[in-house]
N, C-alpha and C positions, 0 to 999 in steps of 0.2 A: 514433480514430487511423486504422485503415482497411488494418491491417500487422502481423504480429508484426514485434519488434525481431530477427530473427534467425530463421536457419531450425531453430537447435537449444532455442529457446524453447518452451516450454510454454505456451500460452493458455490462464487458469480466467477463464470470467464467468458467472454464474447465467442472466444474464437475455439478455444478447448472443447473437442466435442467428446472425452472419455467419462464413461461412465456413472463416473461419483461427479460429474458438476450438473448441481441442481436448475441454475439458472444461467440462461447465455444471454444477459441485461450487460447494453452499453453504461459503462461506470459513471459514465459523463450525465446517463439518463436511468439511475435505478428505479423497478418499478416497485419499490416497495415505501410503506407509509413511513411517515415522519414519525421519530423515534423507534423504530422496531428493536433495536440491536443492544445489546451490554456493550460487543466491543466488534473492533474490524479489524482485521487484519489485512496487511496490502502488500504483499509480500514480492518482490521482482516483476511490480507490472506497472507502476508511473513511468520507468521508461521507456515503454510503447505506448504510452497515452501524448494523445498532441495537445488537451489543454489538461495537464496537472490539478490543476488548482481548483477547476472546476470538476475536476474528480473529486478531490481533496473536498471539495464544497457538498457535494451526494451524501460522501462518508459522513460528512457533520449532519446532513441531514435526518439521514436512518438513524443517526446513533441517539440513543436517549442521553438525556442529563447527566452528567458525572461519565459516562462511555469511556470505553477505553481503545487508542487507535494505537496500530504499531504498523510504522511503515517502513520499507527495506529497499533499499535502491543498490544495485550493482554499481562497483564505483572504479574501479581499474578493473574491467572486462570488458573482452572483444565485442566488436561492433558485431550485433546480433537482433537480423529486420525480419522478426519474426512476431508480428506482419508489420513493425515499426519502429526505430531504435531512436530516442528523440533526443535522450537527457542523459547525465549526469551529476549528479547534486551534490556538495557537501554539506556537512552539519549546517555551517549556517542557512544555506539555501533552503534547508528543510525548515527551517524555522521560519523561513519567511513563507513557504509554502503553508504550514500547518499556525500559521501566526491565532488563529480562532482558537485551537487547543492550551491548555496549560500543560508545559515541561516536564514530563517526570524525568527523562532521560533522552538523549540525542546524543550520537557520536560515531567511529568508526570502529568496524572490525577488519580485524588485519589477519593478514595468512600468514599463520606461526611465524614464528621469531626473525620477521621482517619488517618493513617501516612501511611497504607497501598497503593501503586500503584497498582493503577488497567489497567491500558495501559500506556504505551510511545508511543511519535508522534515524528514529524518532517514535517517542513510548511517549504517549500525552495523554490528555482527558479532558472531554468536552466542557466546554465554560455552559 
């Protein structure tokens, strides 16, 4: 992407050493307090992660009460091991992955006027 989304954002990536990422914390082990966050974004990186769910389990941690998470997986894209290419998920997969969140929305986007999926999400809020 080459930006944070905002200037009151927080940037984690392990591996990404450019300039706007604030912290290089493994997702599996964030070093931040229980409830810190309104909301998290997870934007194209569960699929380089080898335990998901135990990521997915950090995110609930940081996130305060009510939190908002939105998470995005590539879903028809090339095999890309950069440093790890694990998963593929559909809607319901995310749901079983994000099963601790309540639903606000989960489903696919598709590359114009094709039948093709090109990422699954999932938009929830911490029980």
């Amino acid at each position: 992407m080459g930006k944070k989304f905002g200037p009151n954002w927080i940037s984690v990536d392990k591996y990404d050493k450019r300039e706007f990422i604030d912290y290089h914390y493994d997702i599996h082990d964030l070093k931040f307090e229980d409830e810190s966050f309104d909301a998290a974004v997870c934007w194209s990186i569960l699929e380089h992660v080898p335990y998901p769910q135990k990521a997915i389990a950090e995110l609930h941690r940081v996130l305060k009460p009510n939190g908002k998470i939105w998470v995005q997986l590539p879903f028809h894209y090339p095999f890309h091991e950069e440093p790890k290419d694990y998963w593929r998920v559909t809607p319901d997969g995310l749901r079983i992955w994000l099963e601790d969140f309540d639903e606000i929305a989960c489903g696919c986007d598709f590359w114009a006027k094709t039948p093709t999926i090109a990422a699954t999400y999932f938009y929830g809020t911490k029980r």
